[in-house]
N, C-alpha and C positions, 0 to 999 in steps of 0.2 A: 543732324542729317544722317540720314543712313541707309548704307551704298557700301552691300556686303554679298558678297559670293557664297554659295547657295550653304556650303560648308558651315560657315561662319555664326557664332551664336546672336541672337536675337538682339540683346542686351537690355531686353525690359523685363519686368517680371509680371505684369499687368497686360491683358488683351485691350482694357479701359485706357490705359497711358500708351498703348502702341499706336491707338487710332486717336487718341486726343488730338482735335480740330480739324479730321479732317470729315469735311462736308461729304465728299466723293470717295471713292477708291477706286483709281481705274488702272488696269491691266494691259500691257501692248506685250502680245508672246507673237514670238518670230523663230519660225524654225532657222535654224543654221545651214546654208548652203543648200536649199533642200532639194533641187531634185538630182544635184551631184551627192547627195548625203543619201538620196535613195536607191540611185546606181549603184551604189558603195554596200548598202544597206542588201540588195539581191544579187550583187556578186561582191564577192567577201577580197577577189584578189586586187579590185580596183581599193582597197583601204591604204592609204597611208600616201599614193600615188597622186601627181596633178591631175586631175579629173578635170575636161571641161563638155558640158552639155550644149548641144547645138550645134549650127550646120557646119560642115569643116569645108562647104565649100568654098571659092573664093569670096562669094557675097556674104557667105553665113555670120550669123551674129550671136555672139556667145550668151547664153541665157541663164546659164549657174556656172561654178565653180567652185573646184574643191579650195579648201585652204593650204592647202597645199599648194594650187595652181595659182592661189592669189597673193603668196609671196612675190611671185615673178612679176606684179604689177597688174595682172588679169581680174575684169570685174567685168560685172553682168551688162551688157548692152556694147559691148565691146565689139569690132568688127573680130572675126574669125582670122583671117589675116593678122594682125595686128597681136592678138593673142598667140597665135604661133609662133611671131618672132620674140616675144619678149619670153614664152616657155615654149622651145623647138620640141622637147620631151612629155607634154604634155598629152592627155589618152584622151581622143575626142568620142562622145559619143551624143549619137543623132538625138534623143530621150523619147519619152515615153508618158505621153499627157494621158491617157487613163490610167495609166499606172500610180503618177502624179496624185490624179483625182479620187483613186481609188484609195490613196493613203490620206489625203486630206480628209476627205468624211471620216474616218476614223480617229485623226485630229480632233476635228469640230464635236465629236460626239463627247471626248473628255474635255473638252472646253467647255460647254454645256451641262458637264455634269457639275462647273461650278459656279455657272452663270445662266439663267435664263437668257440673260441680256450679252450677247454676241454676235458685232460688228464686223465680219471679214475684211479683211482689205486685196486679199488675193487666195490661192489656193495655200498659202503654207503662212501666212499672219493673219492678226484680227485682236482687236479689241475685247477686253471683256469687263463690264462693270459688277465689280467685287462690291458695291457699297452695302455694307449691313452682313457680307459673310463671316465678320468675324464673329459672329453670337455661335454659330458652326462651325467654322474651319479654323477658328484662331488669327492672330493679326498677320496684317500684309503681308510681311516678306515669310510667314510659315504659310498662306495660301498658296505665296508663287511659287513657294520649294517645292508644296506639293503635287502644283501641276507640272513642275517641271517632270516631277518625279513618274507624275502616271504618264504623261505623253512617251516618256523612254519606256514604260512595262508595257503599252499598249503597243508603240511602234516602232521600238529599236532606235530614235534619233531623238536627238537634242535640239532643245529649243530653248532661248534665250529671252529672258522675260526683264522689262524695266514699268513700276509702281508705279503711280505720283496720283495725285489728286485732279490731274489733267490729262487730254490728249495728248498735248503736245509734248507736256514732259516724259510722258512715260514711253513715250513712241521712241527721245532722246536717248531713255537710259535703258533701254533695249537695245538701240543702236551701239550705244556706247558699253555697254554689257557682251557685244560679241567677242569670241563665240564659248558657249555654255556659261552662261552669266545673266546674275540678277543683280541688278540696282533698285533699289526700294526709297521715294526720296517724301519726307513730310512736308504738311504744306507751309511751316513756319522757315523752311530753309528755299522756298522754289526761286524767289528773287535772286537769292547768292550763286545759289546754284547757275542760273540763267547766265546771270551779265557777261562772265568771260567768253560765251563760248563764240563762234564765230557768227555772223550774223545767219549764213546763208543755213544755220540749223533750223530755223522758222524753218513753215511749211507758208508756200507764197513766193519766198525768195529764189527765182531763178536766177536764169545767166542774166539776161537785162534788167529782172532789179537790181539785181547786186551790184553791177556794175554802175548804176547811176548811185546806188547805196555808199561805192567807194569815193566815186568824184564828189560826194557831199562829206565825206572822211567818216563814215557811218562804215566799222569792221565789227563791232560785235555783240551783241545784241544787248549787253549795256551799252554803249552807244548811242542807240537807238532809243534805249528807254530815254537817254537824257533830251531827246526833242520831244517840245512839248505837241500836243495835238493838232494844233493848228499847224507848226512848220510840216507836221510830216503828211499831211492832207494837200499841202500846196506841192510839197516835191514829187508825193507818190498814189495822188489821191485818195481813194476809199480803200485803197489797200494800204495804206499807210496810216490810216484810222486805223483800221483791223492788225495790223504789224506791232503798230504801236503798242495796242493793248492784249500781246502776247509777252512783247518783250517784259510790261509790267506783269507778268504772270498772272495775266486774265485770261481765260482759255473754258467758256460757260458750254462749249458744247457736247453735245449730251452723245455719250457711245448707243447708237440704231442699231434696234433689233434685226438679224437677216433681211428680211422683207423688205424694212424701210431703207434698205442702202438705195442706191440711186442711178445706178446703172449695171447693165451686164454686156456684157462685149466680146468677140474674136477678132484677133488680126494676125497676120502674119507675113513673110518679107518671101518674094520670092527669090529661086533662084537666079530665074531668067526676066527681064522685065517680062509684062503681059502688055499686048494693045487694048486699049481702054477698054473698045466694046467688042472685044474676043469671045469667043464662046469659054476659053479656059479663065478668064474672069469671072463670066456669070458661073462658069462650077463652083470656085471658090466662093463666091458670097452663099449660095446657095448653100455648102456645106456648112458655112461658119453660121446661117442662117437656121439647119439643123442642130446642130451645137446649143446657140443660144436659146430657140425653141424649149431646148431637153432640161437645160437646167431652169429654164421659168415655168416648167410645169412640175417638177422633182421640186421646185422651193413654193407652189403655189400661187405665182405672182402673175399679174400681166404688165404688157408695157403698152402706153401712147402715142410712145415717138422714138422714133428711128434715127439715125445719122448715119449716115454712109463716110469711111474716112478714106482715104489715096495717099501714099507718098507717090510722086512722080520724080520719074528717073530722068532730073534735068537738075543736075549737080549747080548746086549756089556755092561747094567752097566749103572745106573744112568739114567735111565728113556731111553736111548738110542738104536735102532737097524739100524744094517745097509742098507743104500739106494743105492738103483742101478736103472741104466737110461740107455735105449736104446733108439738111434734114428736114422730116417730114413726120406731120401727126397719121398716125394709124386710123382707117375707119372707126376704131372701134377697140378697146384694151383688148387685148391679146399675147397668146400663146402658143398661137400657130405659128410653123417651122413654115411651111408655107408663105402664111399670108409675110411674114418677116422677109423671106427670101423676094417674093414679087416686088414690094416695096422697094427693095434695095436695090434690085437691079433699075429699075425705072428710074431712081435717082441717078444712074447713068448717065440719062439722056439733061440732064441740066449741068453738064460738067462741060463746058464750051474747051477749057485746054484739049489740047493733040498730041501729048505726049505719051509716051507708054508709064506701064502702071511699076512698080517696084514693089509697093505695100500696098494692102487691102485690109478693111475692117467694118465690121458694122458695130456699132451701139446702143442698145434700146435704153429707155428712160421714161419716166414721170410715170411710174409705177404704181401697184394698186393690188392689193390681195386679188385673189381669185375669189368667184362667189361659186358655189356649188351651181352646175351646166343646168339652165334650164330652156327647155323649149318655148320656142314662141310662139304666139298662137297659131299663125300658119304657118310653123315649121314644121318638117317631117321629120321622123326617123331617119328615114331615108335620104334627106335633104344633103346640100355640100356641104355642112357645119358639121352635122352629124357623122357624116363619112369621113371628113377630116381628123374631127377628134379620133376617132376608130383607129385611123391610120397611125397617128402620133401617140397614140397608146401604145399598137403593136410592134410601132419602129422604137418606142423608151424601151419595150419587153426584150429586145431582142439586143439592145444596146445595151443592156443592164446584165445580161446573160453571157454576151461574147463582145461588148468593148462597142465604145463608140464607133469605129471604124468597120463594123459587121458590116452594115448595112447603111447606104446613104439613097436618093432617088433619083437613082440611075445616073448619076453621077458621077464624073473621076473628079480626083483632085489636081488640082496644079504643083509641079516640083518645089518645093518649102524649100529655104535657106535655114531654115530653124520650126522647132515646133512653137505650133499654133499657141500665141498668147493671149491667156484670160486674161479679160478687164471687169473688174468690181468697183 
């Protein structure tokens, strides 16, 4: 097994014996802390200090944190509140998603320069499939050192990288690699590796499985392997098929290219609840409707289907309220900032609750390259298609030049309790 920090020598002498059996070689890099690591990063006197990103108002919800600020117990998703009682001396600040955004493309681009094949999973992680770079780069754990190494000459911060010949693992020993850490694990050790750890390391295992996971006396994802397939289909149905055959270290899915991931998303909490069909609602969809437009034409794609998401501000207890989700197929795959935003407000009107709004989000899906614009037979230049594209070109130009927030369509936005969160 081997599970060495970035420092640490190889201990093989062969690139042939470092990848002996492994079918795969898959990559999960995770920047560290990243956009309290980027705060840190463009002012040098927040370094060493509890950092926490996000809203400091009462409702705000912490969104990074330095390492520093997460000794005191502070972690992402955290209410703001809450975060200030357990570090009173902590330095809050609002953040800065194109800035964010602006340092991820620069990420992605040396991630890329090792993989074709790159998976995002948000703006500061993602996947990458190494299979066959060692004939170039040398074995596993001297690829990831070496990416470790350029993402710090490219952009000043650290990211933490964990190997395996699967998603799942390598996603673990990243996790388990923070912060500034590589884990590199072969595929003759993945079952040992596996059994002790705790069950709810799967990806699947929420608060309600786990919880039915415990009253079956299933804690750790050995455990778990030791029920055979039929028990764990009766307890936990087709997820329990699929659990099962993680715990046994089967994990067949393939790291997607950009394009093929499967959704793109904004949502964000507000300060003040919103009434449902406020006009400062429909700004908000409309913006995060821009948003999502910008980057499915910067990545080439369109989407088919829409989902509008709401938290409603009607407290269940335990930091909890309930979410609701409508969705709808698109006329037609699309790109349009527009046609997105029309869609989504109209999904409004099939939301029967009367509660006020506390979160909002849209997220498109069942995605599809873009095919180079062609007119149809009776389309005109001049047509609303036409003009639209025109318009969503000149509002990316101008957005790419002076910041997403240059320009929106006539639009304000509603007061954020935190900055706007990507969903990949």
């Amino acid at each position: 097994m081997t599970m060495k920090a970035p420092g640490e020598a190889n201990g093989t002498n062969s690139q042939s014996a470092a990848t002996a059996g492994w079918e795969r070689v898959i990559a999960h890099a995770d920047m560290d802390a990243f956009y309290a690591a980027v705060e840190m990063l463009d002012n040098p006197e927040l370094r060493g200090k509890p950092v926490i990103v996000g809203g400091s108002a009462a409702r705000g919800v912490v969104t990074s944190a330095s390492y520093e600020a997460r000794k005191f117990g502070v972690h992402s998703a955290m209410p703001t509140a809450a975060a200030r009682q357990l570090c009173p001396e902590a330095i809050f600040v609002r953040g800065r998603m194109e800035r964010y955004a602006e340092i991820s493309r620069a990420i992605r681009e040396v991630f890329e320069s090792f993989s074709p094949i790159v998976e995002p999973l948000s703006l500061d992680e993602a996947f990458l499939d190494l299979t066959g770079s060692e004939r170039l780069l040398g074995a596993p754990i001297e690829v990831a050192r070496a990416l470790k190494r350029r993402v710090l000459e490219r952009t000043g911060l650290i990211v933490s990288v964990g190997v395996a010949p699967t998603k799942m693992a390598a996603k673990i020993l990243s996790d388990m690699s923070k912060p500034d850490g590589l884990l590199c694990l072969g595929p003759e050790h993945l079952r040992e590796f596996l059994q002790p750890l705790p069950v709810e390391r799967l990806w699947g295992v929420g608060r309600v499985t786990l919880a039915a996971m415990h009253r079956a006396g299933i804690r750790t994802i050995g455990d778990l392997a030791a029920h055979d397939a039929a028990r764990l289909k009766a307890l936990f149905g087709m997820a329990g098929t699929r659990l099962g055959e993680m715990a046994h270290a089967r994990d067949a899915r393939p790291v997607l290219a950009d394009w093929q991931r499967r959704s793109y998303g904004e949502e964000s909490t507000f300060e003040h609840d919103l009434e449902l069909r406020s006009l400062d609602l429909r700004r908000v969809l409309i913006a995060h409707a821009d948003a999502i437009g910008r980057r499915l034409r910067t990545d080439a794609v369109r989407a088919r289907t829409l989902t509008l998401k709401l938290k409603l501000a009607r407290p269940l207890g335990g930091g909890r309220y309930p979410i609701i989700t409508r969705s709808a197929s698109l006329n037609s795959a699309t790109d349009d900032s527009a046609a997105i935003a029309r869609r989504a407000v109209a999904l409004i009107e099939r939301v029967t609750e009367r509660d006020k709004v506390r979160l909002a989000g849209i997220q498109v899906h069942n995605l599809e390259r873009a095919a180079p614009a062609q007119l149809g037979l009776f389309d005109s230049p001049n047509g609303a298609a036409a003009r639209s594209d025109r318009l969503n070109r000149a509002l990316d130009a101008v957005a790419r030049r002076f910041g997403d927030d240059a320009v929106t369509r006539g639009m304000v936005r509603a007061d954020r309790a935190a900055p706007t969160r990507r969903i990949k």
